[in-house]
N, C-alpha and C positions, 0 to 999 in steps of 0.2 A: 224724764229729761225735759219734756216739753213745758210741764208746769216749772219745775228749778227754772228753766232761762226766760221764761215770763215773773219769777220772782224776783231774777235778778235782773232783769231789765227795767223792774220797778224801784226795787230796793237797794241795789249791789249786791253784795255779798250775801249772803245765808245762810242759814245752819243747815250744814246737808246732813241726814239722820241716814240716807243711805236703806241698808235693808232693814235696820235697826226699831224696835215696835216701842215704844215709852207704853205700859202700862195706865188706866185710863184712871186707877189710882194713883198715881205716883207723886211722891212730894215733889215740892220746890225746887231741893238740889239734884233731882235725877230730871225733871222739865226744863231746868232752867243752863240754857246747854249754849257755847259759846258760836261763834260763826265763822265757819271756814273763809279762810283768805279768800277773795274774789278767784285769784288764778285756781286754789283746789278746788272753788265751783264749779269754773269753764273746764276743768278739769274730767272731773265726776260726771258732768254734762254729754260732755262729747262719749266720754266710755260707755256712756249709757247708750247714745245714738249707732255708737259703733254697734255696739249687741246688738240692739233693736233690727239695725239694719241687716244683719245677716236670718231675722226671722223673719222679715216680711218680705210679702210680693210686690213686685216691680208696677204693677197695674191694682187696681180693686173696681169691681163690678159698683159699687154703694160710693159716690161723689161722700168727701169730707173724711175719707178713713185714711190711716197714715199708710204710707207705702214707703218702699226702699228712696226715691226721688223726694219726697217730705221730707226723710232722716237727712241726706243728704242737703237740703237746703237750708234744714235746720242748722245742720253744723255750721254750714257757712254763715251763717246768721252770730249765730255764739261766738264762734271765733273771730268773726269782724268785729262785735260789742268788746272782746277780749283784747283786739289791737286795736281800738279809736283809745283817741286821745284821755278818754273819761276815765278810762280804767286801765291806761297803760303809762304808767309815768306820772299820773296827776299828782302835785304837791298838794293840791287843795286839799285833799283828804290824806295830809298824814297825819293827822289829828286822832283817824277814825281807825283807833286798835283796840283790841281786845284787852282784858282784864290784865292780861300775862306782860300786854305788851308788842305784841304781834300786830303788824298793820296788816289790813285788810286788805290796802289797796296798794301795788309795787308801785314804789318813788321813783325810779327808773325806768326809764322809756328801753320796752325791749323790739326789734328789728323785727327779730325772727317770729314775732306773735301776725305782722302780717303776711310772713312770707306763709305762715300755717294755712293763715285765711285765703291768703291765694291758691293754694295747693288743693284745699276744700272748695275754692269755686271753682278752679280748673275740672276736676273729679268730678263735679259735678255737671258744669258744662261739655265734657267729652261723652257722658255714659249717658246724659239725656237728653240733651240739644243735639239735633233737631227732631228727634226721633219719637218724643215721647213731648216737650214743650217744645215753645217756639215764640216768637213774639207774633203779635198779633199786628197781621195790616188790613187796611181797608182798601179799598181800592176805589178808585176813582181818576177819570182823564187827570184833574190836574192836580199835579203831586203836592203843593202845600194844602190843598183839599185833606188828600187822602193822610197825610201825617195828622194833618188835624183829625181826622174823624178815627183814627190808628189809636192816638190818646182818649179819645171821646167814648169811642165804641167799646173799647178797650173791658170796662167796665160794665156796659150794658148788654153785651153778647156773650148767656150764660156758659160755662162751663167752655169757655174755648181755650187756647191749648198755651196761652199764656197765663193762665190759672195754673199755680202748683197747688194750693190750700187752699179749700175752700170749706164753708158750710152753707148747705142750702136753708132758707128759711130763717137767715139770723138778722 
């Protein structure tokens, strides 16, 4: 799930192969394999996040490994690139269809693609703010000080609790 919405956040759309193994012989017309609509990506995406999330732990001992709060911001992440403007309504890209005919990208601006994405940050802000993340402050007597150094430090104060994702050493 994690590589697909880094695909599609490069690319759009993509050929999701799913559990599906292409043979490392295989000709042209079994490789050469068409690209699901944007929305069956975010689609596949999310179902994917949804399982993961019910396997994994809420915490992990090892900084950079995915946990149930990762899945969960993930989604929100997908499904917000699935209602921005780019990929929700865009005419620019009705050009961009498949062989059959099929656009990749829906013509039509749909509503309910942010009420998703709200529903997925809601979820996620009740079950792990403030308990498990948190915004990061700094403190200091005077408070435009301290916003400034809020943003500043933000970044330079390892692993503190406004970190969801991270990797160390990258």
């Amino acid at each position: 799930a994690f590589y697909y919405y880094q695909l599609m956040r490069l690319y759009g759309p993509v050929v999701i192969l799913g559990e599906e193994q292409i043979p490392v012989d295989a000709t042209n017309d079994v490789v050469m394999k068409e690209r699901s609509s944007f929305d069956d990506c975010v689609a596949f995406v999310v179902d994917q996040l949804d399982k993961a999330y019910t396997e994994l732990p809420v915490t992990s001992a090892v900084a950079g490994k995915f946990t149930k709060p990762v899945v969960k911001a993930y989604k929100v992440q997908v499904l917000m690139l699935a209602a921005s403007p780019l990929f929700n309504g865009n005419t620019d890209y009705a050009e961009l269809k498949n062989d059959d005919g099929k656009n990749l990208i829906s013509q039509t601006a749909d509503a309910t693609k942010w009420t998703k994405a709200a529903a997925a940050a809601k979820e996620f802000i009740t079950e792990f703010v403030p308990t498990t993340y948190d915004l990061y402050r700094a403190t200091d007597a005077d408070p435009f000080k301290a916003a400034y150094l809020s943003c500043r430090d933000v970044i330079l104060q390892n692993w503190n609790k406004e970190w969801i994702f991270g990797r160390s050493n990258s």
